[in-house]
C-alpha positions as CSV (number, residue, x, y, z in Angstrom):
1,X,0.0,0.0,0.0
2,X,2.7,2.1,1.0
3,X,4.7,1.6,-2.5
4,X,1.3,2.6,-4.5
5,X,0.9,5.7,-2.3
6,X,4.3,6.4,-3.4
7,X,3.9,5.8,-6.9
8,X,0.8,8.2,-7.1
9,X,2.7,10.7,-5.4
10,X,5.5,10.7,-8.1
11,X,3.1,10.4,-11.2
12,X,2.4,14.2,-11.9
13,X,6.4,15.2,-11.2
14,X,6.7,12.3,-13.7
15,X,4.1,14.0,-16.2
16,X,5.7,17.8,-15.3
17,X,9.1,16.6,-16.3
18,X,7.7,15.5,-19.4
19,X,6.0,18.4,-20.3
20,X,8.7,20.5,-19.7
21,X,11.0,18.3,-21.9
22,X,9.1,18.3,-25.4
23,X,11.4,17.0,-28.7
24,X,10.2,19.8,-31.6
25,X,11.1,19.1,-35.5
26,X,13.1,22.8,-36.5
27,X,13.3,23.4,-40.0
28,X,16.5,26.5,-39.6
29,X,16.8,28.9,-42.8
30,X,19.8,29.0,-44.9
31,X,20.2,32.7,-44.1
32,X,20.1,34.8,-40.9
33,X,18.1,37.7,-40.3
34,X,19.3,41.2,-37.9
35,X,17.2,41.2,-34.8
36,X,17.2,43.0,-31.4
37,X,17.2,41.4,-28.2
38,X,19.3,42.4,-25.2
39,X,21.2,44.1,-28.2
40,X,21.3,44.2,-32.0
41,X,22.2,40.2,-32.9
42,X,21.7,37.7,-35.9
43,X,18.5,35.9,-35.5
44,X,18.2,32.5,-37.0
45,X,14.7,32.0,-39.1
46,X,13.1,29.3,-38.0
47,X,9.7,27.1,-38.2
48,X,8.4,24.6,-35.6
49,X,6.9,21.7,-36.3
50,X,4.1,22.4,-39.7
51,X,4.5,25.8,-39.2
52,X,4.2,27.8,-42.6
53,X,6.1,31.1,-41.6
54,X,10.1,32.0,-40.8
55,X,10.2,33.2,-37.6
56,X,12.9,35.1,-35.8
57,X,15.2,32.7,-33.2
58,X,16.3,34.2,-30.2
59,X,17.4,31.8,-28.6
60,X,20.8,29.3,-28.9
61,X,20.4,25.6,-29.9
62,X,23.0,23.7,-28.0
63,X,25.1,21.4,-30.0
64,X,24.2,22.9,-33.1
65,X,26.8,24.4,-35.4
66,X,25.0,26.8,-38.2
67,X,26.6,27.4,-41.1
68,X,25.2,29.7,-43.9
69,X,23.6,28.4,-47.2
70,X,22.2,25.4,-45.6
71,X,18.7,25.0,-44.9
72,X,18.6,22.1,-41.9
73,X,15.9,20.0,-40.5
74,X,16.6,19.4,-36.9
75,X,15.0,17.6,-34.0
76,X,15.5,19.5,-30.5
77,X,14.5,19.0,-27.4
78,X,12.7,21.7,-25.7
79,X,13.6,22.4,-21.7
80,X,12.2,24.9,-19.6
81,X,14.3,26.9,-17.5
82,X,13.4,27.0,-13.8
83,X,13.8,30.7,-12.6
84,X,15.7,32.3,-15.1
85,X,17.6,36.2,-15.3
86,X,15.2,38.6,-16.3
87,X,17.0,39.2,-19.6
88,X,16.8,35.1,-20.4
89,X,14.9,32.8,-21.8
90,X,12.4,30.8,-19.6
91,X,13.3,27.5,-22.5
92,X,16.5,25.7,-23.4
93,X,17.0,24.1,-26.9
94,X,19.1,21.2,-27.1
95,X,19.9,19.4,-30.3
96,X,19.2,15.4,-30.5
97,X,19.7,14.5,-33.8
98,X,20.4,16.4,-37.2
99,X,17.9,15.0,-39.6
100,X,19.2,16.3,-43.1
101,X,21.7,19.4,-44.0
102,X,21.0,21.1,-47.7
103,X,22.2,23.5,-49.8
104,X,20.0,25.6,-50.8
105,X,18.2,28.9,-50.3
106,X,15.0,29.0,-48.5
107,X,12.4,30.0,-49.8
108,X,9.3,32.3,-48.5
109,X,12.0,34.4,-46.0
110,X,10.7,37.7,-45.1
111,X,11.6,40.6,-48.0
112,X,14.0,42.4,-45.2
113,X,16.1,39.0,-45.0
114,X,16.1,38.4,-48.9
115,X,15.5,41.6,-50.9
116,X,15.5,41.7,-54.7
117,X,19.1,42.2,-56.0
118,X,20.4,41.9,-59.5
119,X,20.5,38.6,-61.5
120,X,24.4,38.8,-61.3
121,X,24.5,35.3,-63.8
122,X,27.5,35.0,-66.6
123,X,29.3,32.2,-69.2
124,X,33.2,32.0,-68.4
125,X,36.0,30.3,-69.0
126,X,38.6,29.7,-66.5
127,X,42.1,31.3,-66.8
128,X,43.2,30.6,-62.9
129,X,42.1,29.0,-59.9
130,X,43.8,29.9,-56.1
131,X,42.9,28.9,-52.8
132,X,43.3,31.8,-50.6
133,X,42.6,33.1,-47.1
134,X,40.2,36.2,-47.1
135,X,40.0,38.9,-44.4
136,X,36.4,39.3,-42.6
137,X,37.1,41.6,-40.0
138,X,38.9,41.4,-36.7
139,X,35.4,39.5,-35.0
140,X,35.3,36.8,-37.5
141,X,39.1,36.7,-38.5
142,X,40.3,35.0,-42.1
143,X,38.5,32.5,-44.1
144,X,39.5,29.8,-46.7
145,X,38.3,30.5,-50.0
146,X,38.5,29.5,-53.9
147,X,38.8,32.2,-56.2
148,X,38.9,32.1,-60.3
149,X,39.8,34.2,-62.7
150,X,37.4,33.5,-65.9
151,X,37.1,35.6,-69.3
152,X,33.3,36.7,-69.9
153,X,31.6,34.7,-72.6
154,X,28.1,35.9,-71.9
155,X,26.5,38.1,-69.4
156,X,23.6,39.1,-68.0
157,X,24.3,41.7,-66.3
158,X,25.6,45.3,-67.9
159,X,28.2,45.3,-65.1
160,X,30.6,43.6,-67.0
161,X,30.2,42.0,-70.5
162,X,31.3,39.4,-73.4
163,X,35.3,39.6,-73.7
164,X,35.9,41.3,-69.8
165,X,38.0,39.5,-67.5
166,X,36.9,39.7,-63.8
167,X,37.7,37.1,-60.6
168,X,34.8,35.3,-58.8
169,X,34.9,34.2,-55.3
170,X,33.0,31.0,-54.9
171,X,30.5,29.5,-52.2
172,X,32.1,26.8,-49.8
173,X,30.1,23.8,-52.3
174,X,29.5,25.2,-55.9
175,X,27.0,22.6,-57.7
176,X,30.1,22.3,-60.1
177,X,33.8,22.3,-59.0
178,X,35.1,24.6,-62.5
179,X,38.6,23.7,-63.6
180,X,41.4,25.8,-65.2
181,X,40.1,25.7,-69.0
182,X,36.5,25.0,-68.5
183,X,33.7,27.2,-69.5
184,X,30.5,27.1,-66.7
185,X,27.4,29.3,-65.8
186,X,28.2,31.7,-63.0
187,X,25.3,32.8,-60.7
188,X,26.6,35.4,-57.8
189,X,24.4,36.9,-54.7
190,X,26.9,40.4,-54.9
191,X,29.6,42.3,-56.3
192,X,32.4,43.8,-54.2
193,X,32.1,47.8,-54.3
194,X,35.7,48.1,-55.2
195,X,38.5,45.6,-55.2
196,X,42.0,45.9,-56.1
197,X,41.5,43.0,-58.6
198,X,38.6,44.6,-60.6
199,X,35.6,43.3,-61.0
200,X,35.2,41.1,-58.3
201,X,31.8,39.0,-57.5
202,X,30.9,37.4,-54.0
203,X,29.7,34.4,-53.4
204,X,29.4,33.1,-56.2
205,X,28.0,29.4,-57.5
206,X,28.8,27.0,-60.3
207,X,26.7,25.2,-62.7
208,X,27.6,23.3,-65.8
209,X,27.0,24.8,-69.4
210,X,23.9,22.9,-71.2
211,X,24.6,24.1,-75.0
């Protein structure tokens, strides 16, 4: 009788912790968004479970590293924070598992995150190709990047045009990996105000040429 009574007595703590310990499926954008919490911070854009909109993150998921240009599915648990600071979240995300990791860029992200820019797309061949370190700033430090001079075949855009020759800085996974000699479609998100090497494109990905 007395092991019942103590069974009973444990069941809603039992229930509570569960409650306070929910798994959620995250879809995470492939970009960030600027946000304000205790101070102006990147946000990541997020949906819970069959939610249709990005919302801002404010939060940290622990044991998740983020990297840009990925949209990731994740599963999290959910843990509520008994007392926290004032300037805190009352619920703790902690990643379980990592369901899938693509490259891609999501679609549907508020107009502030993903404003219209230019269709900076081009035909080149390759002249060079170097692996370099690039300088971000003093917070983020230097960067490994590939880099490729190309002559202008076709263009797109009237910044540059057929005959030009101008370097490209690619993403971390272009669709295509180009080589010295080959001729690809070029498809970049910006164009570096003014660099020392000219015309300079950032971020820039790689497809194959369909003739």
């Amino acid at each position: 009788m007395k092991k019942l009574i103590g069974l009973l007595f444990l069941l809603p703590l039992l229930f509570a912790s569960c409650a306070s310990n929910n798994t959620v499926k995250m879809t995470i954008a492939s970009q960030q968004g600027d946000c304000v919490g205790v101070a102006p911070q990147k946000c990541l854009l997020v949906k819970k479970g069959s939610e249709s909109n990005w919302t801002f993150f404010y939060n940290q998921i622990e044991g998740f590293d983020y990297k840009e240009g990925f949209e990731y599915v994740l599963e999290v648990k959910e843990e509520k924070v008994e007392n926290p600071p004032a300037d805190a979240s009352s619920l703790r995300y902690i990643l379980v598992k990592e369901i899938s990791k693509t490259p891609t860029t999501s679609e549907g992200l508020p107009a502030s995150i993903n404003p219209v820019t230019e269709n900076y797309q081009w035909v080149g061949r390759v002249l060079e190709k170097d692996e370099v370190n690039i300088g971000r700033g003093a917070a983020e430090g230097k960067i490994s990047a590939t880099v490729v001079k190309l002559v202008v075949t076709s263009s797109e855009t009237d910044k540059f045009k057929e005959g030009d020759t101008i370097h490209a800085e690619l993403i971390t996974s272009p669709a295509i990996a180009p080589s010295i000699g080959g001729e690809y479609v070029f498809k970049a998100k910006d164009m570096h105000p003014a660099h020392a090497l000219g015309v300079y494109m950032l971020e820039t990905d790689v497809q194959d040429l369909t003739r």
